[in-house]
C-alpha positions in Angstrom: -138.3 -63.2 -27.5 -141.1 -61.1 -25.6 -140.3 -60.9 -21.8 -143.2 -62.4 -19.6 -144.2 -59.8 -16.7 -144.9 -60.7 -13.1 -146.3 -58.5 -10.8 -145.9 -59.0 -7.2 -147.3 -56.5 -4.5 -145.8 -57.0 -0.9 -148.2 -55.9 2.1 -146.7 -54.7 5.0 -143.3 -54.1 3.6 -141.4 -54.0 6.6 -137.8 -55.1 7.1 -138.0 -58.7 5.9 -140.7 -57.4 3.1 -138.3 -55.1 1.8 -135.9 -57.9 1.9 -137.8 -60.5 -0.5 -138.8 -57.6 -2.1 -135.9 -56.2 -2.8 -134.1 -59.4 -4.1 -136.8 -60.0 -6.7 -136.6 -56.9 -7.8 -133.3 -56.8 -8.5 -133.5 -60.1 -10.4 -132.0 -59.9 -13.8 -133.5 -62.4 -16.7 -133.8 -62.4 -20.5 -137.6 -64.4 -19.7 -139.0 -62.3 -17.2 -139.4 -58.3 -16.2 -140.6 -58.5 -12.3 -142.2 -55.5 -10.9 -142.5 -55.3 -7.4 -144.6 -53.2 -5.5 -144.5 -52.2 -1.6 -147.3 -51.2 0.3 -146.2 -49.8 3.9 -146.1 -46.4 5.6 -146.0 -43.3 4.2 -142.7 -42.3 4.9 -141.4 -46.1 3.9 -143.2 -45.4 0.9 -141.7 -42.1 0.0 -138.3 -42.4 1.0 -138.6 -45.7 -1.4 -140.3 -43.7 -4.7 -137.6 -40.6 -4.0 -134.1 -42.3 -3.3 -134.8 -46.4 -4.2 -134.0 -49.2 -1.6 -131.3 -49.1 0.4 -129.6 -52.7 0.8 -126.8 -53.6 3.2 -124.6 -56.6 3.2 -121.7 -56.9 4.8 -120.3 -53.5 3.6 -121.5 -53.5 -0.1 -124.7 -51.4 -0.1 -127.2 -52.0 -3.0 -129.6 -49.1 -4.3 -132.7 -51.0 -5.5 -134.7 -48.2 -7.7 -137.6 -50.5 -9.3 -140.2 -50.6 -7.0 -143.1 -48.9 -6.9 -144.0 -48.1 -3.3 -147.8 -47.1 -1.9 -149.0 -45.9 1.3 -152.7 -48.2 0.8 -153.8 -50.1 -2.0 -156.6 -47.4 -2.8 -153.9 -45.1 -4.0 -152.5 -47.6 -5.9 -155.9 -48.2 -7.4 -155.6 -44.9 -8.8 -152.3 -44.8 -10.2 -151.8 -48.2 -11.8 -153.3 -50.1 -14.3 -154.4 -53.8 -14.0 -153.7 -56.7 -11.7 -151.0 -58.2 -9.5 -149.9 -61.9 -10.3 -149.3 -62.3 -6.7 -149.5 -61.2 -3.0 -146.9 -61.4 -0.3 
């Protein structure tokens, strides 16, 4: 069975972006590969590409190491091909 992709870019990835973000991106599923990709500030952005996302709960922290994170959508212009599915 081929995987259907979804491609979901989140604006202003802040604390609660990062959150969302971070969940869908962690999403395992035999029907869909989700790529998630931040756009925030630059050292949001770099800390993300270099080390992943750091998630807390309770005292189990999750490294999230799929998403693809920009500083502005012209540099992701340059480095990506095609279209997101959807904005958040």
């Amino acid at each position: 069975m081929n995987k259907k992709y979804l491609k979901i870019g989140f604006i202003g990835a802040g604390s609660l972006g990062s959150l969302f973000g971070g969940y869908l991106a962690d999403i395992k599923s035999d029907i869909y590969s989700i790529e998630i990709t931040f756009f925030c500030n630059k050292a949001h952005a770099d800390m993300i590409n270099k080390k992943g996302l750091n998630m807390k709960k309770n005292q189990d922290i999750r490294v999230v190491k799929n998403i693809k994170a920009f500083e502005d959508e012209k540099f992701f212009e340059e480095k990506i091909n095609g279209i997101l599915d959807a904005i958040i």
